[in-house]
C-alpha positions as CSV (number, residue, x, y, z in Angstrom):
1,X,0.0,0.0,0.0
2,X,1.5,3.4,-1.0
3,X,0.5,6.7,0.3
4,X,0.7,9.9,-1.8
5,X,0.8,12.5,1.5
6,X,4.0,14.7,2.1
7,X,4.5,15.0,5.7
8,X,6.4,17.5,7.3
9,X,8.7,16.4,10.0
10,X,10.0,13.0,10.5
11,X,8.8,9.9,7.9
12,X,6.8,7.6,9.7
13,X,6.0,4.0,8.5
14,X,2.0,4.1,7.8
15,X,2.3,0.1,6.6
16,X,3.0,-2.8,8.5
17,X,5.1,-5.7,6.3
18,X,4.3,-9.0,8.2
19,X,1.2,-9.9,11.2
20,X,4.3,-10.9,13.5
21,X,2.8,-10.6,16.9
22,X,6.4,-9.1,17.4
23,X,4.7,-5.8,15.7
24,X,1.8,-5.7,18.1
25,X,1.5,-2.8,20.4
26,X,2.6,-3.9,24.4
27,X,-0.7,-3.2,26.4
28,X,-0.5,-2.7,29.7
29,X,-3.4,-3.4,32.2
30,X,-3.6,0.1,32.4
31,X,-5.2,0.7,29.2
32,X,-8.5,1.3,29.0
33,X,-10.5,-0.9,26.4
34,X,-10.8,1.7,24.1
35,X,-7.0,2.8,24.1
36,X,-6.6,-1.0,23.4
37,X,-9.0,-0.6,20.5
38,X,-7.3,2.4,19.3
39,X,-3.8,1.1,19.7
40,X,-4.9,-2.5,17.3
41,X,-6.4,0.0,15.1
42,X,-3.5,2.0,14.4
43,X,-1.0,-1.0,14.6
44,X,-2.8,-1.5,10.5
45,X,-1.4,2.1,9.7
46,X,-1.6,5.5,10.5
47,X,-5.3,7.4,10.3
48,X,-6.9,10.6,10.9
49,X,-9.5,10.8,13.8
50,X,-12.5,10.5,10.6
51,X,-11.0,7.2,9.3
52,X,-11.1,6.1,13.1
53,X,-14.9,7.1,13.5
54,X,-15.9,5.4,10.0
55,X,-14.4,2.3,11.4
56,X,-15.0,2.3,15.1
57,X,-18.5,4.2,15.2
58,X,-17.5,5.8,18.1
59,X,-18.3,9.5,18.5
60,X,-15.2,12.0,17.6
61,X,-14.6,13.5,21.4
62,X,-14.7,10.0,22.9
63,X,-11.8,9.2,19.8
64,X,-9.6,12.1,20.6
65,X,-10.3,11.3,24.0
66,X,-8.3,7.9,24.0
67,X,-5.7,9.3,21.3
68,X,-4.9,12.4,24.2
69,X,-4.3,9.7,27.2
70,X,-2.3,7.6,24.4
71,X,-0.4,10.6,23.2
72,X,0.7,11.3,26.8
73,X,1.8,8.6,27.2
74,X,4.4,8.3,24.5
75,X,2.5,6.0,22.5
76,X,0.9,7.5,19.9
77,X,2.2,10.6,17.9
78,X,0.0,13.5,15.9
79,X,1.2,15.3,13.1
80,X,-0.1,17.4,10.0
81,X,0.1,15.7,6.7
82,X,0.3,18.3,3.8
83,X,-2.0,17.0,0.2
84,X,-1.3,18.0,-3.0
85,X,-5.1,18.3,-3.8
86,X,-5.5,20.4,-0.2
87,X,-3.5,23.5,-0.7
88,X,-5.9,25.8,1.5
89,X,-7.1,25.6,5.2
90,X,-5.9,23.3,8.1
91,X,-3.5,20.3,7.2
92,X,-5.2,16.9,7.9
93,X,-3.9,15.6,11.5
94,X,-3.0,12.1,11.4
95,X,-2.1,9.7,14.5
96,X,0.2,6.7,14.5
97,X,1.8,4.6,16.9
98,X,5.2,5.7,18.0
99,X,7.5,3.0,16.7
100,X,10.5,2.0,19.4
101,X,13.4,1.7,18.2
């Protein structure tokens, strides 16, 4: 799967090669079930909160809700992606999971 988006900032890997459980987030007892829902989701790719919603059918707040807690904790990361075909108003904000080194 390719993506045509230009990102500002550091690349991040939006695909995942192989199912290896290696590749699956570590969840902690401390995640609620929808930061575990949010973190599977996002082990597929990186997404903007709209994608999330069409999938999930959770409301928007209660999303960006679980993304904030995740984002805190160092998990997942939010940056603007920059389209060619959107050249005016706000960038599209996408969320991905941090990869580890």
């Amino acid at each position: 799967m390719t993506s045509n988006l230009v990102m500002t900032g550091r690349m991040i890997k939006t695909t995942i090669e192989s199912t290896n459980m290696a590749e699956k987030p570590v969840l902690e007892k401390s995640h609620s079930k929808l930061e575990i829902t949010l973190l599977e989701l996002l082990a597929g790719g990186a997404m903007t909160r709209d994608q999330m919603v069409a999938k999930l059918g959770i409301p928007r707040t209660t999303i960006y809700d679980g993304l904030r807690s995740l984002i805190q904790r160092n998990e997942v990361m939010k940056y603007p992606v920059h389209t060619h075909e959107r050249v005016r108003g706000r960038p599209k904000v996408v969320f991905a999971l941090i990869e580890e080194d």
